[in-house]
Each structure stands twice: as C-alpha cells, then as structure tokens.
N, C-alpha and C positions, 0 to 999 in steps of 0.2 A: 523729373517725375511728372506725371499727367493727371491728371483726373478726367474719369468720364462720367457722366451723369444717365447716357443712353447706351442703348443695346446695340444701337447699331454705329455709335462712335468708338466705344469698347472692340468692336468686332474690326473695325477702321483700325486702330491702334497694334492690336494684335495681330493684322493680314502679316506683314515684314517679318513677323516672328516666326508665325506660319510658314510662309513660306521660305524661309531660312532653314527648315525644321529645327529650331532652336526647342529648349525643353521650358514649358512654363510650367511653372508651379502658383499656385492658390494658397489664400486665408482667407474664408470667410471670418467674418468679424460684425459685431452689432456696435463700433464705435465705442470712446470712450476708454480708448485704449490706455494699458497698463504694461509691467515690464511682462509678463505672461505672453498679452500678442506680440509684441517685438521680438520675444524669443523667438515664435513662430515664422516669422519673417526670416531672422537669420537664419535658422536652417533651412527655410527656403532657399534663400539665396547661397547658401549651401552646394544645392543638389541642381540647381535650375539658371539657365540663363537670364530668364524675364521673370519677374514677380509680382501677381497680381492681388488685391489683397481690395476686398470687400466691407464695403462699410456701408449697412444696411439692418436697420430696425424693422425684424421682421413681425407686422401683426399678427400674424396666425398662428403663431405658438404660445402667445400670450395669454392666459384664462381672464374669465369676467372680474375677477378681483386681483389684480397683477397691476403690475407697475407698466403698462405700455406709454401712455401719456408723460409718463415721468422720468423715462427713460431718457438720459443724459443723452445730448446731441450734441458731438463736438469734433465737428468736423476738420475747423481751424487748427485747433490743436492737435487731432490725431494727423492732420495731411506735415507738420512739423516733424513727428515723432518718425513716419513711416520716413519721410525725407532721409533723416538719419540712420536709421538701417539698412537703406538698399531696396527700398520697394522701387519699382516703375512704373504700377499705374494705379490707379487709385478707382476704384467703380461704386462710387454711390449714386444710385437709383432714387426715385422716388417710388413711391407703395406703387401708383400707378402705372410708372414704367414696369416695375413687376410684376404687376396682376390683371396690369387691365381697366377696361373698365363694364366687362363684362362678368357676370357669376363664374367663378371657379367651379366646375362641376365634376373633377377630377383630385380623387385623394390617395394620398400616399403612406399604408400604413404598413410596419411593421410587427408582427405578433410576438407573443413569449417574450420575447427579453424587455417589452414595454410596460408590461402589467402589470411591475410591481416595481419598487424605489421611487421616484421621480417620476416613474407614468403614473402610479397609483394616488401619488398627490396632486399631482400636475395633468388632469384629462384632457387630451388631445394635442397635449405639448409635442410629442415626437413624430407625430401626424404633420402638424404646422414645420418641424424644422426639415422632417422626411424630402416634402414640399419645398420649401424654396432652396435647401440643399441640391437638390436634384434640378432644380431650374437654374441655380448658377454653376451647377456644372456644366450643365449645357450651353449655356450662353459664355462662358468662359473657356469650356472643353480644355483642361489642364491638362498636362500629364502627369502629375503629383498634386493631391491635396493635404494640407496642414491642419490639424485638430491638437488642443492641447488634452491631455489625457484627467486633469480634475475633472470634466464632465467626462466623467467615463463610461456612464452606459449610453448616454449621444454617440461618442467616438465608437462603440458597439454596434448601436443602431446604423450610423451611417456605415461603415464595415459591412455591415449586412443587406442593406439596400444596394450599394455598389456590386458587392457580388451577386445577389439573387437579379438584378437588372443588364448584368453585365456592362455598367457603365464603365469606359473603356481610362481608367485614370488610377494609379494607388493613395491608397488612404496611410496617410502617416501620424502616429502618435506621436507627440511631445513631451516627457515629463512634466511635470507641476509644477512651476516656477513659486518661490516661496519669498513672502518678507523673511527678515534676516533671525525673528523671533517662531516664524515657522507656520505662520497664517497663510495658506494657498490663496494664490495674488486675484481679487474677482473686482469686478467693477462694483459689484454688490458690498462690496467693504467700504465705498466711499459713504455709506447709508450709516454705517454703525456711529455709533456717539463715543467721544474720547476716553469715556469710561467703558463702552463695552468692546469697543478697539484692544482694551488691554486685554480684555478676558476671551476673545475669540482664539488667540493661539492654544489655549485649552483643548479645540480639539484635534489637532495637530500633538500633541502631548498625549491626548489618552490614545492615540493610534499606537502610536511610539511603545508606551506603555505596553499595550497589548501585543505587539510584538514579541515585547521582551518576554511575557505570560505566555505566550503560545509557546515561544522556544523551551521556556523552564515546566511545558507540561499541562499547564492548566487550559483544564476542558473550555471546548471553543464557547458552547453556551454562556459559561460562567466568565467568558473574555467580553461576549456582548453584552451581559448583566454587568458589568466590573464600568462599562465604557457610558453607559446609560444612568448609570447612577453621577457617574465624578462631574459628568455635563450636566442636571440636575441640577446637583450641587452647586454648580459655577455658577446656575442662572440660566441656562438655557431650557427652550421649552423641545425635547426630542421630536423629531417626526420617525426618523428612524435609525437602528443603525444593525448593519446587517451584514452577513459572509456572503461569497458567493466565491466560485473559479472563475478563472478570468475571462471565462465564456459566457459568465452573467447567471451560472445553473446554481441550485442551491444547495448547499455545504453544511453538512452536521457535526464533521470533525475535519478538525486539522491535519489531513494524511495526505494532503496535494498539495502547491500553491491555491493562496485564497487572496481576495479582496476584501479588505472590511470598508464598509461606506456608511456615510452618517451624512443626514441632513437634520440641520435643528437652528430653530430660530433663537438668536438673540435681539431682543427689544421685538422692534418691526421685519427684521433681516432676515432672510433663511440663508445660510452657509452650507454648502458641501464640501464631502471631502474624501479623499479614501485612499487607502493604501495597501501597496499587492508585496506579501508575505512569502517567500520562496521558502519551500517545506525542503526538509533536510531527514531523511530518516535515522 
C-alpha cells in the first residue's frame, strides 16, 4: 500500500492503472477511521481492481464554531486499518496541496435538498463538501465512488452534483454500519462521555420504534411528535427530526417510502441518524 501526499504523485501511482484500464474505485474519508469507513473500502474492493481512499480534513465545510482544529488526526493508525482491508493507495494532501495558495474564487452549490436538515443548521456545509468532493474526483477520476448512507442528505447532494455536472464516475451508497447496541458508527461518538455513550443508542431505538408505529397506523405527525419527546426525555437537546422520501421531498403521510432523520445533541456532540421505512399498502 502507498501513500501519496501530492496530486501529482497520486496521478504517478495511478498512470499503470490507467493505462491497464483497470477499474478504480474511491473513499473519500476525513481520517480517524472506524468500522463504518472499512466497510466502505470492502466493497470497494468489491467492485474495483485499485482502491483509493482519501484522508483529508476538509476546512471548508466546517462553520465558525465547529470542531475543525480538534478534528482527530491520525494518520498512523488509519494507514494500519486501511492496510488491512485491501486499500492501495492512501492520498493525504495537505489544505495546500488542495487549495492553493491562492483565493478560491469558485463555488459549488447545490439548491433545494440543501436548505433544510443539516443545511439549515450547518450554512455552507454542503457548499464546502460540494467543493473538494468534486476536486477529488477529479484529481483521482474513479470509476466508482463510496459514501456511507448515515450522512444521507451528503450522499443526496453528491448524487446530484455528479449528475447535474456529468462528472463521468457512479456514486454508491453504503448502509450504516452499526455498534452492536445499534448506535450508527461516527467518529463523533469518540467525543461522547461513558455515560452518554450508553444513552445515544436511544436514537437508533426511537427509529425502530416508529417503524413499528407507522406499520400499526399511527399518523406520521404523531410518529415525529412520539420520537422528539422519548429523545427529550433521554437527555438530548433536538435540532431535528423529520420525514421526507428518499429524494430528500417533504412527506405528510406515510403512503410511500419515507426517511425519518434526526440530529440532536448529547452533552457537546451532535448525532445523526435516519432510517428509510418501505411503505406497504
């Protein structure tokens, strides 16, 4: 396995693949890897002969009160983990290698499916990921990219940039990789405290829950009121939790597939989550 730190050693590394026409596949990743990115890797290695997989703390998705500075760096340990799954090359950049060092004067934004969940807390977060998403496609030019599906209106947005740009690569979703109590696997969980570690599978349980309530009839409203109370209760402070189809549109009643999504802080932490409900008449 390699590591490259430049664009144009990366570019070196994958000529032989190129020219093979061998199939690479991608994972971007911000480091600080869990069983979540590994997953991502295997079925890369899956579908693709070469596996490239990104490890890059991107600043420009981060807001003025966000954890960029504090964002776990750990290189040593993830270039281990990746070793053990099958990656081939490893591309951690610096900020500079990626941006320059001149103004970015080009932005890359998506509308509608931004403006509300996670755009609406989060301004100019999918702007910032729109942006160097689209910079390591092109400097990597995959044939297949890997996203795990818990950020799922990300996985949306990049879906939607690929197509409206015709960036020439598919975008693959991943299920949510889960601790074994049902907590969706996030690096943001290394933040939580050993007491509120226990209480975050709570909302992986109220999802659950409202499954079971949608199937048995109870109106969707009264599914989002039912899921915002029990998290509450547990300790957490809501930001949101909400229906939509799995095109990110918004849902009144339960007569299609829906997604229900929740973000909400425990202690200092914000946690997402969400789960896609297959309607059944």
């Amino acid at each position: 396995m390699k590591t490259e730190t430049t664009i144009q050693g990366l570019t070196a590394s994958l000529s032989p693949a190129r020219s093979a026409r061998k199939i690479i596949g991608f994972v971007p990743t911000m480091g600080n890897l869990h069983e979540g990115h590994l997953n991502l890797v295997r079925e890369a290695r899956k579908l693709c002969d070469v596996v490239v997989v990104s490890i890059f703390v991107n600043p420009i998705q981060f807001g003025p009160n966000e954890d960029f500075d504090n964002y776990p760096r750990t290189l040593e340990q993830d270039s281990h983990l990746l070793a053990d799954v099958g990656c081939d090359i490893i591309f951690a950049p610096t900020v500079e290698q990626m941006y320059g060092n001149k103004p970015r004067l080009t932005n890359i934004s998506v509308s509608e499916i931004t403006n509300d969940l996670c755009g609406l807390q989060r301004p100019g977060h999918f702007d910032g990921v729109a942006v160097v998403v689209t910079k390591l496609f092109n400097i990597v030019q995959p044939n297949f990219a890997f996203f795990g599906q818990k950020d799922y209106q990300q996985l949306a947005v990049i879906r939607q940039f690929v197509r409206d740009l015709n960036i020439p690569l598919e975008v693959i979703g991943v299920p949510i990789t889960r601790a074994e109590d049902g907590l969706a696997l996030s690096s943001r969980n290394g933040y939580l405290s050993e007491e509120n570690r226990k209480i975050a599978p709570t909302i992986f349980q109220t999802l659950k829950a409202a499954e079971q309530e949608l199937h048995q009839g109870v109106a969707l409203a009264e599914v989002l009121e039912n899921i915002k109370q029990k998290l509450t209760q547990a300790g957490f402070i809501v930001d949101y939790v909400e229906a939509r189809t799995p095109e990110l549109q918004k849902i009144e009643a339960f007569d299609q597939d829906v997604v229900l999504f929740i973000a909400a802080k425990l202690g200092n932490t914000r946690l997402i989550d969400n789960l896609q409900i297959a309607y059944t008449a």
